[in-house]
C-alpha positions as CSV (number, residue, x, y, z in Angstrom):
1,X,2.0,24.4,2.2
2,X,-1.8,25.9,2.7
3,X,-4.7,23.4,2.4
4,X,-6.1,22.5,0.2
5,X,-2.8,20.9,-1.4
6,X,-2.3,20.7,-5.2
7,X,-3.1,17.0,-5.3
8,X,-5.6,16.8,-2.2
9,X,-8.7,19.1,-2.0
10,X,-10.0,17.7,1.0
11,X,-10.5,20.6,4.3
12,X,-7.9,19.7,7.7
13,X,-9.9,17.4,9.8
14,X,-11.2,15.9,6.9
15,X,-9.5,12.2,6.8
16,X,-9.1,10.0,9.4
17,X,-5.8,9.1,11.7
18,X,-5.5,5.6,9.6
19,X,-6.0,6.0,5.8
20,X,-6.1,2.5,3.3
21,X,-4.4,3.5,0.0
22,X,-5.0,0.8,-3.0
23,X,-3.4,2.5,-6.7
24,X,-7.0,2.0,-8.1
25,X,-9.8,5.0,-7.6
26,X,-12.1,2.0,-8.5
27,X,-10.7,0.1,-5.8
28,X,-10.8,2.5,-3.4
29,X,-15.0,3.7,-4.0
30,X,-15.9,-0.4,-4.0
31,X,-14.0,-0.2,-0.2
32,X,-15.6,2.7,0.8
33,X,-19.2,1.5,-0.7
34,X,-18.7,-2.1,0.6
35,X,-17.3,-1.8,4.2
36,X,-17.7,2.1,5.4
37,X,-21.2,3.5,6.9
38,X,-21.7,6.8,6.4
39,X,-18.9,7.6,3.7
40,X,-18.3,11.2,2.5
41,X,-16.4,11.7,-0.4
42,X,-13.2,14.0,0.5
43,X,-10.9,14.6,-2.1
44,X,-11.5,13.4,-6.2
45,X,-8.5,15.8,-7.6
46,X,-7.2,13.5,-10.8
47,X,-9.7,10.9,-10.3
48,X,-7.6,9.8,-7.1
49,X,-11.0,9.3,-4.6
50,X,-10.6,9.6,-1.0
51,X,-13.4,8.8,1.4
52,X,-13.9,8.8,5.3
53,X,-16.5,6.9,6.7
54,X,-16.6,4.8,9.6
55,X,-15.6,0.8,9.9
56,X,-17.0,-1.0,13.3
57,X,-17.7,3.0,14.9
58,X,-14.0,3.5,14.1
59,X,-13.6,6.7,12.2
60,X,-11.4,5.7,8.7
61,X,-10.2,6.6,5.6
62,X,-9.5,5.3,2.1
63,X,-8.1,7.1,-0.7
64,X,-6.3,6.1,-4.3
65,X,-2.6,6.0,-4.6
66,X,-2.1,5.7,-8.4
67,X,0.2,3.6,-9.8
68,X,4.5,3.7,-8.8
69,X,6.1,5.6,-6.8
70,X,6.3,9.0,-7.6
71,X,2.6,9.1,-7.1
72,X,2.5,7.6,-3.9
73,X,5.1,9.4,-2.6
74,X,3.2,12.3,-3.5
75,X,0.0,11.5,-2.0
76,X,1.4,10.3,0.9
77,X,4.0,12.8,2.1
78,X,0.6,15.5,1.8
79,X,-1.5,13.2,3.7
80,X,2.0,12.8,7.0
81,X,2.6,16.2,6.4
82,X,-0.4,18.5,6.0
83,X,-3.6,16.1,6.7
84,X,-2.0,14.8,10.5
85,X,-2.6,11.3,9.5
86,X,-0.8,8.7,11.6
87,X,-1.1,5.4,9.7
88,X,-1.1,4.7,5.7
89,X,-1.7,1.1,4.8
90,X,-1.4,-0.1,1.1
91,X,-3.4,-2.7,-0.1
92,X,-2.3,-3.8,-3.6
93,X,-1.7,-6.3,-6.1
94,X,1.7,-8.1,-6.2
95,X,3.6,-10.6,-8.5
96,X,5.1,-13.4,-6.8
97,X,8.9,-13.9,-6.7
98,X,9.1,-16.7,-4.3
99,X,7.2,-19.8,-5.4
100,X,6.1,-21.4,-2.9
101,X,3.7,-18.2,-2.5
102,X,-0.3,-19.0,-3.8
103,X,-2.4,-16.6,-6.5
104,X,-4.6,-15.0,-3.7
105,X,-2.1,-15.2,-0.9
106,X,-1.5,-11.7,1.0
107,X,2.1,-10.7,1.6
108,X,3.0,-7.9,4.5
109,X,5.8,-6.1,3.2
110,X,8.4,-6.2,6.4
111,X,10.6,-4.2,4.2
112,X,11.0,-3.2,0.7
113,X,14.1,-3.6,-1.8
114,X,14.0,-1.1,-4.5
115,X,15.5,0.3,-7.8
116,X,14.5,3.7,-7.3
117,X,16.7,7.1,-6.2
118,X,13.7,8.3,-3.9
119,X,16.1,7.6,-1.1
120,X,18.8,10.3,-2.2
121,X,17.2,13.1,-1.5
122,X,18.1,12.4,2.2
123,X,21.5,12.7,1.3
124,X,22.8,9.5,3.0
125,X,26.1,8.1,2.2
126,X,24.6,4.2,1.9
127,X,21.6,2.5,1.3
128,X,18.7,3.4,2.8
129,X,16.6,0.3,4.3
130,X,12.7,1.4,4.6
131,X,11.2,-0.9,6.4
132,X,7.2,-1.2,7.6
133,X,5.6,-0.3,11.2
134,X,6.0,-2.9,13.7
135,X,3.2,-2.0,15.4
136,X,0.8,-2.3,12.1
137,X,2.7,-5.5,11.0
138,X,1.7,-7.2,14.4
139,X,-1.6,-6.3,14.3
140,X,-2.3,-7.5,10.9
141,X,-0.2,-11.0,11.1
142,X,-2.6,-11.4,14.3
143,X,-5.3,-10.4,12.7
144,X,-4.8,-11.9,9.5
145,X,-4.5,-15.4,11.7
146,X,-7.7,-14.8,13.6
147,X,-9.4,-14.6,10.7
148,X,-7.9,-17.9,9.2
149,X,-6.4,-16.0,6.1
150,X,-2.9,-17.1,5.0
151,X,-0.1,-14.3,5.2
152,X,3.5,-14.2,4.9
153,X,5.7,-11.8,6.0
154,X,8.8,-10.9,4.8
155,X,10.6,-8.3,2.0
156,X,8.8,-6.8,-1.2
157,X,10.6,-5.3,-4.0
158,X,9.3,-2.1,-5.4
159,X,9.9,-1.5,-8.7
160,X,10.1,1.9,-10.7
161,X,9.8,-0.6,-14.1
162,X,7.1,-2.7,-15.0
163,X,8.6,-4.0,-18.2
164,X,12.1,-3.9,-16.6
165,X,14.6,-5.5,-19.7
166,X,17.5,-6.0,-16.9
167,X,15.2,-8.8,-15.2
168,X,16.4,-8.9,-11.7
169,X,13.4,-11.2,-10.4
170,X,15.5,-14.7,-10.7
171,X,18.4,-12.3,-9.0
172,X,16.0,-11.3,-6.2
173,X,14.6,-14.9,-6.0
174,X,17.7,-16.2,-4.1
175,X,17.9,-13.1,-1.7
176,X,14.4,-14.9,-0.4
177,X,12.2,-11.4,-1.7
178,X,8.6,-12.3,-1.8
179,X,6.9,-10.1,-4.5
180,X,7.3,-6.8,-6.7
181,X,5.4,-4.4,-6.7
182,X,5.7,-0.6,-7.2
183,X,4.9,1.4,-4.3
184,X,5.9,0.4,-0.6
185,X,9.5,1.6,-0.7
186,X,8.0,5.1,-1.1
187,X,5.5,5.1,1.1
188,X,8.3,3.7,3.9
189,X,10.9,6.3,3.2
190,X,8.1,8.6,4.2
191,X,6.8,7.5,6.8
192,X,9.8,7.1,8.3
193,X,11.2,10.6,7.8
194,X,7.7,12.0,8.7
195,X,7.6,10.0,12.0
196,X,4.3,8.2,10.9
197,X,3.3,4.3,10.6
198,X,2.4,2.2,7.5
199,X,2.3,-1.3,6.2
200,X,2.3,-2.1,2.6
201,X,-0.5,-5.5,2.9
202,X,-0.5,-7.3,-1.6
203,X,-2.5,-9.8,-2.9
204,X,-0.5,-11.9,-4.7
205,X,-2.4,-11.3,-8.6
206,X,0.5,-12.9,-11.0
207,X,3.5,-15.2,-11.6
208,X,5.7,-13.5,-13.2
209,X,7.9,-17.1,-14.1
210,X,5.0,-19.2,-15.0
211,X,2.7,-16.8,-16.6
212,X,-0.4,-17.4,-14.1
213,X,-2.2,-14.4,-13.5
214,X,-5.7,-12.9,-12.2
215,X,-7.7,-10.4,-14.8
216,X,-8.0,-6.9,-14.3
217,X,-11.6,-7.4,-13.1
218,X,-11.2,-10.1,-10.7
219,X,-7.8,-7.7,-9.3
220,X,-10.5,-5.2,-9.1
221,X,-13.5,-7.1,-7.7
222,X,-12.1,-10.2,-5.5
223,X,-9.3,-9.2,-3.7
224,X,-11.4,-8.2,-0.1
225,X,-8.9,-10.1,2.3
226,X,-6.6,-7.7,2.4
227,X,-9.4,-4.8,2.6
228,X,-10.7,-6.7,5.6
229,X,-7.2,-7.1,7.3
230,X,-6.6,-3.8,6.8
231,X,-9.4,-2.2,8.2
232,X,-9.7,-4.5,11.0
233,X,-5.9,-2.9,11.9
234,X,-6.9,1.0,11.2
């Protein structure tokens, strides 16, 4: 596939070996204008920013997912494949399945459960497991202690529904799954068949049982733990 892809017009070389992908562009230019020095915009193609600046003199980048997987998948399968990165950590928003869990608190997806057929195009007779990078988990539980921030580890479930009618949550409850949200299982099935690393990091915004939920705004504005995780890892 040449370069500039049809969803990425950023030039080779232009994004660094670690890139942060949150779903919102918003999200993504308040990282980049908060915590980067020196940030270039490198790709805007659908609104989907991507910037590289540089963190602590570490070279990074951050760039939009959009929302579910098929977009995800998208953006991050160019980025493995075509843009050499090595490392894609999603910071997102999550609703809590397991209730002991805290509005605010940040889950590292260890694996992800998921309703989705993204798996099948690899033509395996079973279910396919995607699972994060152990090397970016450990970095983040350690950092994520160091800094005094409260993490749990443990499976997500990614969702290809958000107003699913079958509600599996209470199913998914007893299996011990953290959270749902709708992009890691993507983003791990391609990682793992590009050879690459990532780590799916989620503020916990909502309770999907109880009705307790964060706005839109404060999902937007306040949720910088996991930014600061996450860029301590890259």
């Amino acid at each position: 596939m040449p370069i500039p892809t049809p969803h990425i017009n950023a030039k080779l070389g232009d994004f660094a070996d670690t890139v942060l992908m949150p779903g919102d562009p918003r999200r993504s230019k308040l990282l980049a204008d908060t915590y980067l020095t020196d940030a270039v915009l490198v790709n805007d193609v659908r609104g989907a920013q991507g910037y590289t600046g540089f963190y602590k003199g570490k070279r990074v980048s951050v760039m939009a997912s959009g929302m579910g997987m098929p977009s995800i998948g998208i953006y991050s399968y160019e980025l493995y494949n075509f843009y050499g990165v090595q490392n894609i950590i999603r910071i997102g928003s999550a609703g809590m399945i397991r209730q002991d869990l805290r509005i605010r608190d940040l889950v590292f997806g260890m694996s992800a459960y998921t309703n989705s057929n993204f798996g099948l195009q690899y033509e395996f007779e079973g279910n396919v497991a995607p699972s994060c990078s152990w090397d970016l988990l450990k970095k983040g539980m350690e950092v994520a202690e160091r800094m005094k921030i409260r993490a749990i580890p443990g499976a997500l479930y990614s969702s290809d529904i958000f107003y699913d009618e079958s509600r599996p949550l209470g199913k998914l409850q007893k299996l011990g799954v953290l959270a749902v949200e709708m992009e890691a299982a993507a983003l791990y099935m391609n990682a793992a068949r590009a050879g690459k690393n990532a780590l799916c990091i989620c503020t916990i915004s909502d309770n999907p049982f109880t009705g307790e939920e964060t706005t839109a705004e404060e999902r937007q504005q306040s949720f910088t733990q996991m930014m600061e995780v996450a860029l301590e890892i890259a």
